[in-house]
C-alpha positions in Angstrom: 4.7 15.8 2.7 5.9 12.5 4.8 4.7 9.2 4.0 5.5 6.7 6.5 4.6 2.7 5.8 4.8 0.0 8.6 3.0 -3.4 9.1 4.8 -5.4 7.0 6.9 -9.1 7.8 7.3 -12.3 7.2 4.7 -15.1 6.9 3.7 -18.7 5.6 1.7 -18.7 2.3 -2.1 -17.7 2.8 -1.1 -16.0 5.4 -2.7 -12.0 6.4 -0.9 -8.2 7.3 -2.3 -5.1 7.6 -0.1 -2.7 5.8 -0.6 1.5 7.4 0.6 4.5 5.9 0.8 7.2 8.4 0.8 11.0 6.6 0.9 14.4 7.4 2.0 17.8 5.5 -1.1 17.7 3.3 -4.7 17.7 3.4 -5.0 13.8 3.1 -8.9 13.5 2.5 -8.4 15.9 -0.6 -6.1 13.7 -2.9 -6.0 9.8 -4.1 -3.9 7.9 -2.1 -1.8 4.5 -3.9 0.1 1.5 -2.8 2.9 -0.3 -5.1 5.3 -3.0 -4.5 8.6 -3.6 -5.6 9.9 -7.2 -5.6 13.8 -8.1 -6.0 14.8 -7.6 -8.9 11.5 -5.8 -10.7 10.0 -2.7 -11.2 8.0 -1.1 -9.1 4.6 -2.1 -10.0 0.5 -0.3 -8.8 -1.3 -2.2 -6.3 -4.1 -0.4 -5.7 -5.3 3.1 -5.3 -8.2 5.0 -3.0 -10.1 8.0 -4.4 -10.8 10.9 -1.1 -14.1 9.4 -1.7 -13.6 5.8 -1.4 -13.7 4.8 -4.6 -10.9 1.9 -5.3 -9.2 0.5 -8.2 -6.5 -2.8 -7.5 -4.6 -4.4 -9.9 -5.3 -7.8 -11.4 -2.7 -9.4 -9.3 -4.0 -8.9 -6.3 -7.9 -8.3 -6.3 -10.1 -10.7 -4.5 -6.8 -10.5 -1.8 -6.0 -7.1 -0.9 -8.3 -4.4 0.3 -7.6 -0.9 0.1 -8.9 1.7 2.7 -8.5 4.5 4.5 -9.4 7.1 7.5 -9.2 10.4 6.2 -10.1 11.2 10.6 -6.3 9.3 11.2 -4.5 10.9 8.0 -3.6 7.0 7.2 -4.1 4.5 4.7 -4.0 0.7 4.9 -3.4 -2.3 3.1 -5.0 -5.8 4.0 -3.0 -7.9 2.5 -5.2 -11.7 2.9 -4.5 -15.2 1.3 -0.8 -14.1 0.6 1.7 -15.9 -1.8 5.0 -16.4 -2.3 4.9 -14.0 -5.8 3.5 -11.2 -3.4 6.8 -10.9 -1.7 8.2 -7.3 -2.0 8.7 -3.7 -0.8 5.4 -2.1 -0.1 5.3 1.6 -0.9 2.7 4.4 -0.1 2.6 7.4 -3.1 0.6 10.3 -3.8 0.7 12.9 -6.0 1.0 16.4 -4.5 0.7 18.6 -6.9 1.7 17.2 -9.9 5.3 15.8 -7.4 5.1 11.9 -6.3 5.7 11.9 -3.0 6.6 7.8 -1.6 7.6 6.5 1.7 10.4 4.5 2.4 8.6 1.2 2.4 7.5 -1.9 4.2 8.7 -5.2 3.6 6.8 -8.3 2.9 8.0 -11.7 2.7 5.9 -15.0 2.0 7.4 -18.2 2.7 7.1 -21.5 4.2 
C-alpha cells in the first residue's frame, strides 16, 4: 500500500489548493479513504473521510470549506481546500485502513499567511 500526498503550499488567507493523494497496492474503490492534518505542535487531528461510494463525513472545523472527493478510475483522492485560514495551517495526510493496518502518506504541507 503507497499513499502519496502533493498539492499543498503556501497562500494568503481565503486563499484555495487542491490537495491529491495518489495510491496503488490496493483496490482503492473498495475501502474509505481519510484526510488529517497535523499542525506544529498538535496532534494529528480527522479532516474528512470518503466512503467507496461517495458518501462524506468532514469535521466541524472545516465544513462549508473543504470538499472531499475522489476517482476511484485514477486510484486518487483530493482535498479542495477553499476560503483557507491561518488556523488551517499544517501537514496534510492521506490514511486508510487496510485491513485493520493504517496505512498514511508522508504528507503535504499547508501554510496560510499574509
Amino acid at each position: 500500500v503507497q499513499l502519496v500526498e502533493s498539492g499543498g503550499g503556501r497562500v494568503q488567507p481565503g486563499g484555495s489548493l487542491r490537495l491529491s493523494c495518489t495510491t496503488s497496492g490496493f483496490t482503492f474503490a473498495s475501502f474509505l479513504m481519510s484526510w488529517y492534518r497535523q499542525a506544529p505542535g498538535k496532534e494529528r487531528e480527522f479532516v474528512a473521510h470518503i466512503s467507496p461510494g461517495g458518501t462524506t463525513a468532514v469535521a466541524d472545523a472545516v465544513k462549508g470549506r473543504f470538499i472531499i472527493s475522489r476517482d476511484n478510475a485514477k486510484n486518487t483522492l483530493y482535498l479542495q481546500t477553499n476560503s483557507l485560514k491561518p488556523e488551517d495551517t499544517a501537514e496534510y495526510f492521506c490514511n486508510v485502513n487496510y485491513y485493520a493496518t493504517e496505512y498514511w502518506g508522508k504528507g503535504t504541507l499547508i501554510t496560510v499567511s499574509s
